[in-house]
N, C-alpha and C positions, 0 to 999 in steps of 0.2 A: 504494500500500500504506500503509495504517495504523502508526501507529509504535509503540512495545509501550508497554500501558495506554492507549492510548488508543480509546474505544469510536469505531464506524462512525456514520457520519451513519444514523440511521434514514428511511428511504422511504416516504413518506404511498402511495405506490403497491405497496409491496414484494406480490409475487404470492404471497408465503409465508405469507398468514395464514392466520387458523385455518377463515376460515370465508368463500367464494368465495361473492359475487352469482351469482342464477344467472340466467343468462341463454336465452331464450327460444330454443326450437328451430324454426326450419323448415322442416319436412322438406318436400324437393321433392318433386312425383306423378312415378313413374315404371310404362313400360309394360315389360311381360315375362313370360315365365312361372310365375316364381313372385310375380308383381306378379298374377297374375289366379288365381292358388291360392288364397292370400293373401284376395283378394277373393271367391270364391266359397264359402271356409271361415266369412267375415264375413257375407255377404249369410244363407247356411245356418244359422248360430247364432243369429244376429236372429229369423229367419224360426221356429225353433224353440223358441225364448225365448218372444217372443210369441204367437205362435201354437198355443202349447198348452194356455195355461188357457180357450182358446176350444171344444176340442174334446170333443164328447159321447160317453158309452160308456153306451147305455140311458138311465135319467133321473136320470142322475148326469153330474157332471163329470168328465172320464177320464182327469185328473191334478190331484188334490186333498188337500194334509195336512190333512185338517180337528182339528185340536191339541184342542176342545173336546170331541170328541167318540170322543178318541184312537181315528182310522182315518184310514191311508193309503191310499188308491186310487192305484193306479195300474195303468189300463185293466183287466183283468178280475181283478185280482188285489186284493185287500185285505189289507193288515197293519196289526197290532196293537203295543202295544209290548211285547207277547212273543216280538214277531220282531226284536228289536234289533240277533239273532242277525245274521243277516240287513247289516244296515244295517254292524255291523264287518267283515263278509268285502267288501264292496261296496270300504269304503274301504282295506284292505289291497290289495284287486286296484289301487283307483287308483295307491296309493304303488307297488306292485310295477312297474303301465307307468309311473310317472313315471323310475323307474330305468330300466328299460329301455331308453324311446326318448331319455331323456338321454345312457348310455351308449354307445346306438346312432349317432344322431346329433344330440346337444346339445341345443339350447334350444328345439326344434319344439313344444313347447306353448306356449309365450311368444311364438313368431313369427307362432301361425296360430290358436291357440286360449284363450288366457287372455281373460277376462272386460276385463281393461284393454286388451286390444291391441283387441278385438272394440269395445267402445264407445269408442276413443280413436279407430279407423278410421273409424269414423261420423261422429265430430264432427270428422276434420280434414275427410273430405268435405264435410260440411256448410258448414265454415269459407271451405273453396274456391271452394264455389258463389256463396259472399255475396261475398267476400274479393278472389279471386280468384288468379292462382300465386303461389307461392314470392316471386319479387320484387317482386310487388303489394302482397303480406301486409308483407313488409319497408320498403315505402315506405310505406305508410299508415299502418304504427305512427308512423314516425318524423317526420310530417305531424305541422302544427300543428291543436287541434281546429277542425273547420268544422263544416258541420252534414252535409254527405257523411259525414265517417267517423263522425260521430255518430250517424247514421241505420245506416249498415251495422255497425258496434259493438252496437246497440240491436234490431237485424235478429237480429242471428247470436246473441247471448244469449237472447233472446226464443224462437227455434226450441230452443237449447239446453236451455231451461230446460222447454215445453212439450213435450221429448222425454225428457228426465229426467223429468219428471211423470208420461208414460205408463209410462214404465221402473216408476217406484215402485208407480205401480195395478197394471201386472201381477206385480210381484215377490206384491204379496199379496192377488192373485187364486191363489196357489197353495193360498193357506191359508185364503179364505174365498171361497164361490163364486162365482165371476166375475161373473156375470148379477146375482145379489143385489148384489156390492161396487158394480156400474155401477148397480144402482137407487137403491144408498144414496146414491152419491156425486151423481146429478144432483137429487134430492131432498134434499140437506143431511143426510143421515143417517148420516154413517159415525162412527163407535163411537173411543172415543180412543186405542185402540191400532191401529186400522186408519189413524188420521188421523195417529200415530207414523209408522207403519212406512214408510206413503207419502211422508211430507217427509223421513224419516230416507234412505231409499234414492233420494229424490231429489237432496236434496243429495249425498248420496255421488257418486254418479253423475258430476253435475254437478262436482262438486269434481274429481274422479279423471279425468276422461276430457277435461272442458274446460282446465281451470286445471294440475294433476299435471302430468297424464302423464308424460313418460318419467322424471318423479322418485320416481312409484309403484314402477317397475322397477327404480331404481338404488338409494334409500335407504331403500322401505320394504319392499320383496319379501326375504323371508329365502335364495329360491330362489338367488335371483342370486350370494350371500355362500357356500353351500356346494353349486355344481352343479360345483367342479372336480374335488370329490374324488366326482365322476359319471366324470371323465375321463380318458383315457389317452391312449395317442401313435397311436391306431386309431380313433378316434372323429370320427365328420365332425362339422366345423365348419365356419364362413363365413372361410373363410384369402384373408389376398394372397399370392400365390407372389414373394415377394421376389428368387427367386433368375431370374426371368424377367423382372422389373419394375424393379429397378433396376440403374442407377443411373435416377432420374426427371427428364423435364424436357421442355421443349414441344419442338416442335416441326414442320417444314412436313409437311403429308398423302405427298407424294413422296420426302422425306427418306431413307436411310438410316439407321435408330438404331445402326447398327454403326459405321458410318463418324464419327457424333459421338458415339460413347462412354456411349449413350446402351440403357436397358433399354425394356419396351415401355409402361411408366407412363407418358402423356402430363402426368399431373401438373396433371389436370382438376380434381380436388375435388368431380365429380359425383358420390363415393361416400360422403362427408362431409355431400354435400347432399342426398341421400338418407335418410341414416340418422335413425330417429325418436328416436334418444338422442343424437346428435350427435355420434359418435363416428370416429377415423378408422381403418376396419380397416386398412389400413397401418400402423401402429401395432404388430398382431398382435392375439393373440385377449386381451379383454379382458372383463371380467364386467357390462360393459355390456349385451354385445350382446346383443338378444333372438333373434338369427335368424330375422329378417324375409328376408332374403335380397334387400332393396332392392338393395343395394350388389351386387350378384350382377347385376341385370337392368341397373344403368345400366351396368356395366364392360364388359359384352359388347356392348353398342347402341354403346359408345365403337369400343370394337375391331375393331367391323364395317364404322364409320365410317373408321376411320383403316387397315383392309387389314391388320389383324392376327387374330391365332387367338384364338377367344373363349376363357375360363376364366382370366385374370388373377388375380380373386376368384373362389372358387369353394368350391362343399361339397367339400372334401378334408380328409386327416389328418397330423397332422403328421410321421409317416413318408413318406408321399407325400410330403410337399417336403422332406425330408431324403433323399428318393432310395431310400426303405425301402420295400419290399412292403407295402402294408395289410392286415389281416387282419381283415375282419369278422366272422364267423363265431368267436370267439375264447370262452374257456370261460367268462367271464360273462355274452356277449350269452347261450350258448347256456345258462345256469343261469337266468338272469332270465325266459327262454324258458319253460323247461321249469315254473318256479313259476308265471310266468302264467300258462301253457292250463292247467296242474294246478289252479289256485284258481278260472279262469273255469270251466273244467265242472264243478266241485266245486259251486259258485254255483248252477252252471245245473239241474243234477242236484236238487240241494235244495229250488229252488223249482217245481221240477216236481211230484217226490215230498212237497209240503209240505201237512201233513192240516191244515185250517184248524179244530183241533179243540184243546182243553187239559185235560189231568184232574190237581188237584192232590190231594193225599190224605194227611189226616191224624189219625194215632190219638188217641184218647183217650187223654189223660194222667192223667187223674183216677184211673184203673185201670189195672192190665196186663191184667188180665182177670176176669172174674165168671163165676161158676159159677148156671146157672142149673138150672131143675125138668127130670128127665129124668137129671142127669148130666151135663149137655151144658155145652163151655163157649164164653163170647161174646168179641168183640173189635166194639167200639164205631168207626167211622171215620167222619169231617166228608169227606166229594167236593165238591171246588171245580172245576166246568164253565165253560169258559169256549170260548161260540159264536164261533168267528173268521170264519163263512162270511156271507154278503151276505144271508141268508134264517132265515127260520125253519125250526128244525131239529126233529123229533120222534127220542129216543133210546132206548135199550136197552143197558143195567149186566149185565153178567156177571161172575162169578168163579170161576176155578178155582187149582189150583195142588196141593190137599188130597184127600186121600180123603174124602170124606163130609160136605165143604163145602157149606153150605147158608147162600144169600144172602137176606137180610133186609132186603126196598127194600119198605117202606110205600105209595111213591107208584108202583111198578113202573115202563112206560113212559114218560116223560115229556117236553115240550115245550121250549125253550131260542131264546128272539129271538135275533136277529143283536146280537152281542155284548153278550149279558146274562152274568152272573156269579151261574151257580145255583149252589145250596148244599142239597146233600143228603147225610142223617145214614143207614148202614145201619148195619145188624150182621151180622156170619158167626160162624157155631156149628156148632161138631162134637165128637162124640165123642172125648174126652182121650187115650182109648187109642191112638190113632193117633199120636201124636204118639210122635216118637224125638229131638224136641230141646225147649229152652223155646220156641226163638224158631223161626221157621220163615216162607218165602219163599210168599207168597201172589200171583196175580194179578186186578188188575179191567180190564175189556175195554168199552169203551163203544163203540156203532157206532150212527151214522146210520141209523134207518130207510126214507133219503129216497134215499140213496148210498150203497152196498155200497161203495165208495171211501173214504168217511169214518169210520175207527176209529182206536181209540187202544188200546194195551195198557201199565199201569202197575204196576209191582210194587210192593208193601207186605209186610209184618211182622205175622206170629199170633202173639201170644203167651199160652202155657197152662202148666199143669203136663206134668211127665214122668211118668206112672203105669208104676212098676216091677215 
């Protein structure tokens, strides 16, 4: 003990500082069931990543933002950015399941479906094949350089990097057509923001998935910092059942753990060497963990080993090992429930019933109204058409709403490209007498004459005198 006023030796090692090296994770491969979930969720997102700015729907690509020429495709459907409507309820359904299956059970997007876990899986693969286990990877860092690990360093970056590459061509094949982006790119042709977006999303890539990883999940993921208050004491997570497990410590296959005071944690560290954040669930539930469920498939392979009952670590709730009933079914899984199907068929409903049609409508400011030959009086209105369907449309303007409405379309039926923005001027006139207000509720009704399907009904504003 120190004597008073006098300060402590300071510790060129003290573990207290502000800011800890970090040190490299290697997560060991493990076999299991949620070890080949896991993998056939990874293999499926790849496969659908890639795989889709290849695909045709007619003589268009059948998932394409084309941003220049503001139109969404996606396979027979095209939208505009008057359907942004659209594009908000999509991402309120996402936030809605992010709550959901977080509440349900924890971090299952982070474990089997995030963009980082998805290409972090690939390139430890990849790192493995070159590399080779867990302890190979560990003895050849710490190897002085030769031309061996220079060569396989130079292997496994190279594949890296040439796969990152591909990552970045197809991110924006989504946004300029695939087939063209591949003829610009073997021809020297691609455009400076195509030549951006490709080294931008390559590097990232490469950055995040190679070099990151599990430091993406821990200090840059905001999910990780507020997914507790997703949580309660009913919520599966990846738990150690401590009250099973310890006290921990080796011991012979034949042994009695009763007889040496002993719980059924052999006190392997295969679930430490598993884990891609490095984390040890023993520990208890930490905001590390992504819920990969690694640590889940090596503790049961342990315990089948050593003649114990699997589920050590296991998806449980923390009333489960507090000896407490679980209650799935509880009144937010089943509210969170109930707004999901209510906004996905709400979604679904929308874009079913969605007229790929728009009429904007607007009066004449210049006047409220003119009185023309006859007695009769006019209201002037600018119709803003706008084609959202895949084709050329021919149309047809009606208006009712009035007694003795009479519509005034110069150009009568007429023509509208696949998202052209026509602009057509009428007038409606009628007899003043009819009027019991100044202003008064009128309708215009535009219909496809190509699709009985395709109409729109828009209300507007007459305004005239009140003759007494």
């Amino acid at each position: 003990m120190s004597s008073p006023g006098k300060k402590p030796e300071e510790n060129p090692d003290d573990s207290d500082s502000l800011y800890q090296k970090h040190k490299k994770v290697y997560p060991r491969q493990v076999q299991g069931l949620f070890a080949r979930l896991r993998a056939s969720g990874v293999i499926s997102l790849l496969l659908i990543y890639y795989g889709t700015p290849w695909l045709r729907w007619g003589d268009r690509q059948a998932v394409l933002f084309d941003l220049p020429n503001r139109q969404f495709h996606i396979f027979s459907l095209t939208f505009w950015p008057q359907d942004f409507f659209y594009l908000a309820i999509l991402l309120i359904l996402a936030a809605i399941s992010l709550f959901f299956f977080t509440a349900l059970a924890g971090r299952l997007w982070c474990g089997y479906s995030c963009p980082q876990t998805v290409w972090t899986e690939a390139f430890l693969w990849i790192e493995r094949k070159i590399e080779g286990t867990r302890s190979q990877q560990m003895k050849l860092d710490k190897a002085a350089m030769s031309s061996r690990k220079f060569n396989k360093k130079l292997l496994k970056h190279f594949i890296w990097l040439i796969f990152s590459a591909f990552t970045g061509f197809t991110f924006v094949g989504y946004f300029t057509p695939v087939d063209v982006l591949w003829h610009h790119l073997i021809n020297f042709e691609l455009g400076p923001w195509e030549n951006f977006w490709i080294i931008f999303y390559s590097l990232a890539t490469y950055g995040n998935a190679g070099w990151l990883r599990e430091q993406v999940c821990i200090y840059m993921c905001p999910y990780a910092r507020f997914q507790s208050a997703m949580f309660d004491k009913d919520t599966l997570v990846i738990s150690y059942d401590d009250n099973r497990g310890d006290p921990r410590g080796s011991r012979r296959k034949s042994a009695d753990p009763k007889e040496l005071g002993l719980g059924d944690c052999v006190d392997c560290t295969l679930c430490v060497q598993v884990c891609p954040t490095g984390i040890d669930i023993r520990d208890g539930l930490q905001y590390q963990c992504i819920g990969c469920a690694a640590c889940v498939d090596v503790c049961n392979e342990v315990m089948d080993k050593v003649g114990y009952k699997q589920g050590l670590i296991r998806y449980t709730t923390e009333n489960e090992i507090d000896g407490i009933k679980t209650n799935l079914f509880r009144p937010r899984i089943i509210l969170y429930a109930t707004i999901l199907a209510g906004v996905a068929i709400a979604l679904i409903f929308a874009i079913l019933n969605r007229v790929p049609l728009e009429l904007d409508i607007i009066r004449d400011r210049n006047a409220l109204y003119r009185e023309i030959n006859g007695g009769l009086v006019e209201n002037i209105y600018n119709l803003r058409i706008i084609n959202m369907s895949n084709t050329k449309r021919r149309y047809r303007l009606e208006a009712s709403g009035l007694e003795g409405l009479t519509l005034i379309n110069p150009k009568g039926d007429f023509d509208v490209d696949s998202g052209e923005v026509y602009q057509l001027n009428v007038q409606i006139r009628l007899d003043p007498v009819i009027l019991k207000r100044p202003s008064n509720e009128i309708f215009f009704s535009l219909e496809s004459m190509d699709s009985e399907h395709i109409k729109i009904r828009e209300k507007a504003r007459f305004i005239g005198p009140v003759i007494r």
